[in-house]
C-alpha positions in Angstrom: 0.0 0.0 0.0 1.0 3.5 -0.9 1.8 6.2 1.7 -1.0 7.9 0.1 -3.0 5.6 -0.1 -2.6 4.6 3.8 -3.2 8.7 4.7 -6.2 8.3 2.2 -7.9 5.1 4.6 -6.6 6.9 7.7 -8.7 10.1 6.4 -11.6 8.2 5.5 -11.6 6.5 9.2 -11.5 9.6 10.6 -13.9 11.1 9.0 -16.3 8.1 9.5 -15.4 8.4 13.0 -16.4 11.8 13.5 -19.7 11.6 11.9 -20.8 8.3 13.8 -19.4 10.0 17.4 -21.8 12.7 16.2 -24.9 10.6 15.7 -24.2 8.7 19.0 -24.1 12.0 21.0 -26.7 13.7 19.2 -28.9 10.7 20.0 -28.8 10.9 23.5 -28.7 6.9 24.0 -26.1 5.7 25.8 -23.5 3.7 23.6 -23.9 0.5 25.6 -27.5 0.6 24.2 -26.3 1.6 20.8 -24.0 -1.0 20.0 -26.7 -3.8 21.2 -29.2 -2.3 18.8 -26.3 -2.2 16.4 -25.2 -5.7 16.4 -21.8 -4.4 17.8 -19.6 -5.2 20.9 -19.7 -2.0 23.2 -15.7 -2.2 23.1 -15.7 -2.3 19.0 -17.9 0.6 19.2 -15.5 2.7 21.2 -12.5 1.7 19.4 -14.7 2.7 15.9 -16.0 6.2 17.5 -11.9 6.8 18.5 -10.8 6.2 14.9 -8.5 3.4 16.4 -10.8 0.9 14.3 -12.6 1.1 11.0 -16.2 0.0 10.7 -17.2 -2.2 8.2 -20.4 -0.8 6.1 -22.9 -2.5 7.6 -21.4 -1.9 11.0 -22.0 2.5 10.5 -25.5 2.0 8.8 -26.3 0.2 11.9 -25.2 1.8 14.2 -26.6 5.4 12.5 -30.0 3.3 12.5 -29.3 2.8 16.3 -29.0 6.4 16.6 -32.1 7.1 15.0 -30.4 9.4 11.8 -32.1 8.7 8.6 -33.6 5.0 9.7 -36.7 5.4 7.5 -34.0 6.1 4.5 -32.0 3.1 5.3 -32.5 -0.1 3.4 -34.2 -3.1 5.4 -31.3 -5.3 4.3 -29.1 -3.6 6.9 -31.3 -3.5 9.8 -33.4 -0.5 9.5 -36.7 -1.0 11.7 
């Protein structure tokens, strides 16, 4: 893997990690609630919301369905009520 390529994923977790820290506090749940809704272990959760782990696809749209953002627009194949 490129060096650029590497700063490109490390960007992307970031950035994933900042929007999903924002749903979680925005929903007011608490993340122990979150990541059973989600399908997620509560630890995996924390490491993905530090950036110190990227989430797999499925993993964000769940857990943003767990926080309530856009769950009606999600598709039922990944968990949407």
């Amino acid at each position: 893997m490129t060096n650029m390529a590497l700063f490109a994923e490390q960007q992307v977790r970031a950035d994933l990690a900042r929007l999903l820290l924002a749903a979680v506090e925005a929903s007011g749940r608490a993340r122990c609630d979150i990541a059973r809704d989600a399908q997620i272990h509560k630890d995996a959760l924390r490491r993905v919301l530090a950036g110190e782990r990227s989430a797999s696809l499925g993993e964000a749209l769940r857990v943003l369905a767990a926080c309530g953002v856009a769950a009606a627009a999600l598709p039922r194949a990944c968990g949407a009520p």
